[in-house]
N, C-alpha and C positions, 0 to 999 in steps of 0.2 A: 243555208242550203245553197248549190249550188243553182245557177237557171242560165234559161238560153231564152232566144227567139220563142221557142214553143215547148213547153213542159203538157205531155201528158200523165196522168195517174191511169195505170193500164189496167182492166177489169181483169180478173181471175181468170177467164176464159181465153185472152190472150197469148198465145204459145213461143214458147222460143222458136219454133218450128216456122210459123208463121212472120215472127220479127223477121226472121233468117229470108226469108220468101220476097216478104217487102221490102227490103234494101237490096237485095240482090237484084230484083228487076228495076228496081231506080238504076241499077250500077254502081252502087257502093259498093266500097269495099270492109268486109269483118278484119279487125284487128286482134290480134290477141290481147284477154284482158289480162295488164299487169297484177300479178301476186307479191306486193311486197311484204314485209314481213309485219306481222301482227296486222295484217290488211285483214284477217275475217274478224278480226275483234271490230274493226271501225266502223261507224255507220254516216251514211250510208254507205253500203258496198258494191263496188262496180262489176257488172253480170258479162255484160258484152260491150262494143263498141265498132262503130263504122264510119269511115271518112266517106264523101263525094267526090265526084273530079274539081268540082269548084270552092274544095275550102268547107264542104259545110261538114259536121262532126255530129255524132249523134251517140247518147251513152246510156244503156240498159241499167239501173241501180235499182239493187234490193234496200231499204228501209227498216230496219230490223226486223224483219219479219211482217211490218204490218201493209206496206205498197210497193207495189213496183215501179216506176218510174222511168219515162224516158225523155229527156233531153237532148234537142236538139236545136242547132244553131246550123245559122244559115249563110249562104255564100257569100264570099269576099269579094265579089268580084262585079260589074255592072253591065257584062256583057249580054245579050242576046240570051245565047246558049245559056249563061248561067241562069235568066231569070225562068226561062222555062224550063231548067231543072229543079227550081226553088217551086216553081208552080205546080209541078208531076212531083214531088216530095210532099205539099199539103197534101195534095189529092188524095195521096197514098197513105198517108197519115190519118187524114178522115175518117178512113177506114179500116180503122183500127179497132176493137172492140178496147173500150175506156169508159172513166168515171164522169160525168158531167155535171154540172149545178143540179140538176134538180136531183139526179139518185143521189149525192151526198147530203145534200138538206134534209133529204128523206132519212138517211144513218145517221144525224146526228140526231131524230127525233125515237133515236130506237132506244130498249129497255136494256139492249146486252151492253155490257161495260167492253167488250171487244170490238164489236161491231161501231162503236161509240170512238173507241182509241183508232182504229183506222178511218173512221172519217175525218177523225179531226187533224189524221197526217196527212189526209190527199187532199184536206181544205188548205193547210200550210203550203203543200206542194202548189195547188191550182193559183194561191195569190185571187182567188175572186173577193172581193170586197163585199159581193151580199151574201157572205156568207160565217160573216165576222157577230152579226145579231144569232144566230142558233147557236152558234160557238159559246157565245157568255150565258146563253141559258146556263152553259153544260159549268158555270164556275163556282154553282153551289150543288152539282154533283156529290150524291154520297163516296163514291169512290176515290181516292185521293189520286190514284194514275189517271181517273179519267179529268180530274181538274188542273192538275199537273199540264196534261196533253192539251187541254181548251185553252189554258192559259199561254201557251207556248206559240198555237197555232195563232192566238189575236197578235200574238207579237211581229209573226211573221205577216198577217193583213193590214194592220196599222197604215204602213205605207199605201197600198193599194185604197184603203180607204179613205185616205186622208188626199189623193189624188184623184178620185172618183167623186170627190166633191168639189176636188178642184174642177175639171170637167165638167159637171154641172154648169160649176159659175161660168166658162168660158163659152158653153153652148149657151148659155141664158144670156151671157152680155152680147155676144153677136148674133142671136137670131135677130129674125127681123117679125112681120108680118104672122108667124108660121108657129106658134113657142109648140104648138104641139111635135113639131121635130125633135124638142128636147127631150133628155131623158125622165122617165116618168120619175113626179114630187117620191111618191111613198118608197121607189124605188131606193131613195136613198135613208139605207138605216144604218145605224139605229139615231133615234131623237138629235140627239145632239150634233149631229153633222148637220139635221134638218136646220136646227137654231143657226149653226155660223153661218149658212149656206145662203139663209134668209136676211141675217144680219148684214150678209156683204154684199146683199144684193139691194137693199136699199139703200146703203151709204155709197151706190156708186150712181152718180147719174147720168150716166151713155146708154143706161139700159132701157131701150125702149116700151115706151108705157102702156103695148098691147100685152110686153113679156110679162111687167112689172103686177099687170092685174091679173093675169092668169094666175104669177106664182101665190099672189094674197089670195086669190079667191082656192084655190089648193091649199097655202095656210090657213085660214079663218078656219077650215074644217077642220083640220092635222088631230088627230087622233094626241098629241102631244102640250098641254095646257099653255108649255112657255113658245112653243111656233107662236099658237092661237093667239095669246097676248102680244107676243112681238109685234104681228101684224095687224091684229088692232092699232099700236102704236105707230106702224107705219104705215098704214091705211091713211091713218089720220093726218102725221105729219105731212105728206108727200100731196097731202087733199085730192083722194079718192075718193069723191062724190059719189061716182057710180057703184062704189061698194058700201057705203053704207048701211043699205038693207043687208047686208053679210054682217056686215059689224054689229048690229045691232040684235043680231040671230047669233052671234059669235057665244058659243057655250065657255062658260065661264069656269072654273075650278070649284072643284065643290066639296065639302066636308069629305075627307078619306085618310086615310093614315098615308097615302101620300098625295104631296102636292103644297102648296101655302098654308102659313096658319091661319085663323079666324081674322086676325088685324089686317092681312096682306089680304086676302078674300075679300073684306070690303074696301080695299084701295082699290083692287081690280074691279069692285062692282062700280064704284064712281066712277075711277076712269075710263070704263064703259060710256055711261050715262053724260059724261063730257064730250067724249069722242063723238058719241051720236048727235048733241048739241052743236059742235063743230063741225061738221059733214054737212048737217042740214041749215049752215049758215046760220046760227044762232047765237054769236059770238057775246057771252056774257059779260056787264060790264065791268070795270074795275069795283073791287070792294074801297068804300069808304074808311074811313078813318076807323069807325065805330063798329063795323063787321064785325061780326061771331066769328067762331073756330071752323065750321059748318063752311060758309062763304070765303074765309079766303082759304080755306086747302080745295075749295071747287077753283080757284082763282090760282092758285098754283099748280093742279093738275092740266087745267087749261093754257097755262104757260111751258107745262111742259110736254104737251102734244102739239103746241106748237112750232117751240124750237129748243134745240138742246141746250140745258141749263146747269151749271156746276153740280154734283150732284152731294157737294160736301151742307148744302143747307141742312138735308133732312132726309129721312128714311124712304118717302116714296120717292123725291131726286135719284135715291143711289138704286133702286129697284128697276124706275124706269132704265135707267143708263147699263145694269146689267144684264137687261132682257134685250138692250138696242145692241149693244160696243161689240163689233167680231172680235173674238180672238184666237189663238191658232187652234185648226182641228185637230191638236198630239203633235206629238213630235214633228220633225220635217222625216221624208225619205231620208234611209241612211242615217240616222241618230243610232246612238248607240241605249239600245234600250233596257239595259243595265241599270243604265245611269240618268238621268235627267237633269238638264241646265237650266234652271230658272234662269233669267236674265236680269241684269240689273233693270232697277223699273220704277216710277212714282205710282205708288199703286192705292188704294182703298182699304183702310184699316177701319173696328170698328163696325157696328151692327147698327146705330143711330138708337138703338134702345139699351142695353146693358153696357157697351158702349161707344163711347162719343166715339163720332167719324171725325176721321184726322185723314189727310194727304202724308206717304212716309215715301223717300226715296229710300230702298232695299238695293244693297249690295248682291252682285249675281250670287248665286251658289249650286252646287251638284247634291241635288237626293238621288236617292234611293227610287229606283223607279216603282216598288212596292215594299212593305214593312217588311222585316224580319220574320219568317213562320215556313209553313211547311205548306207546296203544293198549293198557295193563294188565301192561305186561312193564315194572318195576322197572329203573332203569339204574343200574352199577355203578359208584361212584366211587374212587379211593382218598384216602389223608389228603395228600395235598397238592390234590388236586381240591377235595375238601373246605372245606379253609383259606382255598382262591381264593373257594369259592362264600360263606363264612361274609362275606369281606370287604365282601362287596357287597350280601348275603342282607338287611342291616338296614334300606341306604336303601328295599327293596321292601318294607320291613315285616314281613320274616320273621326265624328263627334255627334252630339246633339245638333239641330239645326237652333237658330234662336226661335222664341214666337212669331218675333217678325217677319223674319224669312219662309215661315211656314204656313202663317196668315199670306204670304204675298205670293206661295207657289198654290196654295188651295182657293185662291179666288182670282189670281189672276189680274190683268187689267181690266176687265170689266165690273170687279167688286162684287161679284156673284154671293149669294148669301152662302153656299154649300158647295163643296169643290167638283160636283156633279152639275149644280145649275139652283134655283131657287127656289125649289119646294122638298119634302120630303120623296126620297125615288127609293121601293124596293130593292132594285138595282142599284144602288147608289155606287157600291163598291166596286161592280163592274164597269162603270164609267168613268172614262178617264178625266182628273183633275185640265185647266187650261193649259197647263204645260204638259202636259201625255203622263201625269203619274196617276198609279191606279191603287185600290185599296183602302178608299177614305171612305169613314162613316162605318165600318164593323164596330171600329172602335175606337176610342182618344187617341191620339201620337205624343209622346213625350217631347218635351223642348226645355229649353231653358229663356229665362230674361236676360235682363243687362248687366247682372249680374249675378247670374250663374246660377239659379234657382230654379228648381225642375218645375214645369208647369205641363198639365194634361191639357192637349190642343183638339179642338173637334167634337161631334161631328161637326159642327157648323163652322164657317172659314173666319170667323170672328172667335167661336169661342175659347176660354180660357179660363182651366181651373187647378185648383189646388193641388199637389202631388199625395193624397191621400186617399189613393182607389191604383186600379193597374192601366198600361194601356199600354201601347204597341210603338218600336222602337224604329222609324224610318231614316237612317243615318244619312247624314251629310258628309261629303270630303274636305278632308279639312285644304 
């Protein structure tokens, strides 16, 4: 879609009559809109337009029918006169009757499937980032236009939200004295921006340790289980004494159909129970020779809140290190989101239980930024489907990815157990893997081994199984 300086989404009650009114007493000038040919078939379609004396352009477009739109851009020029015509053009603009954050957050929570399809084109249009959470509500929508529509509109906020947390971090590293100038913790949704947000804000250490306690003492509560843990984790390593009594109040994850399983629930409840032993100066001593199982994994969870340790030993190593390690929030601005480039990378293969963690350096490769399917719904193949599709898959330029490569785009550098983060998430599918791919966890993704043998991948970013069931086809470029 096209943007400027200022994109409004213009409310229904706003008239041509009136647009005409408001540029004219700016001193604009109407241009006539070009007609070229099969121009009403295109969208969006251009209604009107007017230039300023200094350069700035402004362009009336209909949306297929569902918003209006106007766009405008601002003067070229640094003079005087221009900037108090750029300043009497907001003014004017102001006042314009238009769509804002809150009455569309309000239409995306409506029951009409139209009303539904126009918010989520003037969400695409406004580019606001908090409005990227009501959006993936809408991706298990019974209607297939309106998932279609939800799905289209996060692709367009991606950017804005993956910079809205940059923002954060940048108000959070140079505040001083003051962190409540920054932008509000919960403000930034959905979860998973909260995680890298957190993550990169403790591996930096410029960040002042009045911002540092504010932001933990905001996580320890996060409505979000892996913030909660992170910052446990980094409560501790960074030896926040004065949060303690948080850490030790820190709600823990607890039996639900989502979130950890039972064995990962009492790693977290230990490493609780360490962390608070460490805070309150209680530094347990080395285990002996003769130690139980009991004592030295308290003796390792201790070693690993307090500095970071390979995490190829063992299972809770690679959990800590994937709740701690930023990595990128989606794509960059400007990726092409078609497509997504995993990067070449040494990454975390392996679950430490079905199986052995192993270090693999993975060659880059381009998926599929979602599986094959209709409107965000994944379609299911089996291996002989499969095998038709491989035959044909190459002349269009595509293939299977290997396991490896498909393990190394669903977890990422940080080793993450599930390409969403490390527990079971409802949502799973609507969050995007570490590299901005979305649609993991409906169902397996087909791949092949090292030589050439179809294997069902997922949900978990470790798992892998036999080609004897169906599962959904996320192509690579060859």
């Amino acid at each position: 879609m096209p943007t400027g300086e200022q994109v409004l989404v213009l409310a229904p009650a706003c008239t041509q009559e009136q647009l005409d009114t408001t540029f004219r007493q700016l001193g604009w000038q109407m241009l006539q809109a070009q007609a070229w040919p099969g121009a009403e078939r295109e969208q969006p379609r251009l209604l009107s337009q007017w230039d300023g004396a200094w350069g700035q352009h402004a362009e009336l477009l209909d949306d297929d029918g569902l918003v209006r739109v106007l766009c405008v851009t601002g003067a070229d020029a640094d003079a005087d006169a221009a900037a108090d015509a750029a300043a009497a053009a907001v003014t004017a603009l102001a006042a314009l009757p238009r769509w804002d954050r809150a009455l569309v957050a309000g239409m995306l929570q409506s029951d009409d499937a139209q009303q539904l399809l126009r918010a989520a084109r003037a969400a695409a249009w406004m580019g606001d980032a908090a409005l990227f959470a009501p959006l993936a509500r809408l991706r298990r929508h019974p209607e297939d236009a309106v998932r279609a529509e939800a799905a289209a509109a996060m692709q367009e906020l991606l950017p804005a939200l993956v910079a809205e947390g940059r923002r954060w971090l940048d108000a959070t590293a140079g505040a001083d004295a003051a962190p409540a100038a920054a932008p509000a913790w919960q403000l930034l949704a959905p979860a998973w921006v909260r995680r890298q947000v957190l993550r990169r804000v403790l591996q930096d250490p410029s960040v002042p340790l009045p911002v540092l306690d504010d932001l933990l003492r905001a996580a320890l509560a996060d409505e979000d289980w892996e913030v909660r843990i992170g910052a446990l984790i980094g409560a501790t390593r960074r030896r926040r004494v004065a949060l303690g009594g948080l850490v030790e109040h820190c709600r823990l994850p607890t039996v639900s159909r989502n979130g950890p399983d039972g064995a990962d629930r009492a790693l977290y409840r230990a490493l609780q129970q360490v962390a608070c032993a460490l805070l309150a100066g209680r530094v347990p001593p080395a285990p002996g020779p003769d130690a139980g199982p009991r004592l030295q994994a308290l003796d390792r969870l201790a070693r690993l809140l307090t500095e970071p340790l390979p995490a190829l030993d063992d299972r809770a190593g690679l959990l800590l290190h994937a709740l701690t390690q930023p990595t990128g929030a989606g794509p960059e601005p400007g990726a092409d989101f078609q497509w997504v480039r995993v990067p070449a990378a040494e990454v975390w293969c392996g679950d430490g239980r079905t199986w052995v963690l192993r270090r693999l350096q993975v060659q880059g490769c381009t998926l599929a930024r979602e599986p094959i399917g209709h409107a965000g719904l994944p379609q299911a193949f089996d291996a002989a489907a499969v095998r038709d599709w491989q035959a044909r898959a190459s002349s269009a330029g595509l293939r299977l990815p290997t396991a490896d490569e498909w393990e190394a785009a669903a977890r990422g550098r940080d080793g993450r157990v599930f390409p969403w983060g490390n527990g079971h998430q409802d949502d799973g599918p609507v969050c995007p893997g570490p590299w901005g791919t979305y649609g993991h966890g409906a169902m397996p993704e087909w791949a092949v081994d090292s030589e050439g043998r179809l294997l069902r991948c997922g949900p978990g970013a470790a798992d892998r199984q036999p080609d004897d069931g169906t599962a959904c086809i996320r192509p690579a470029a060859l």
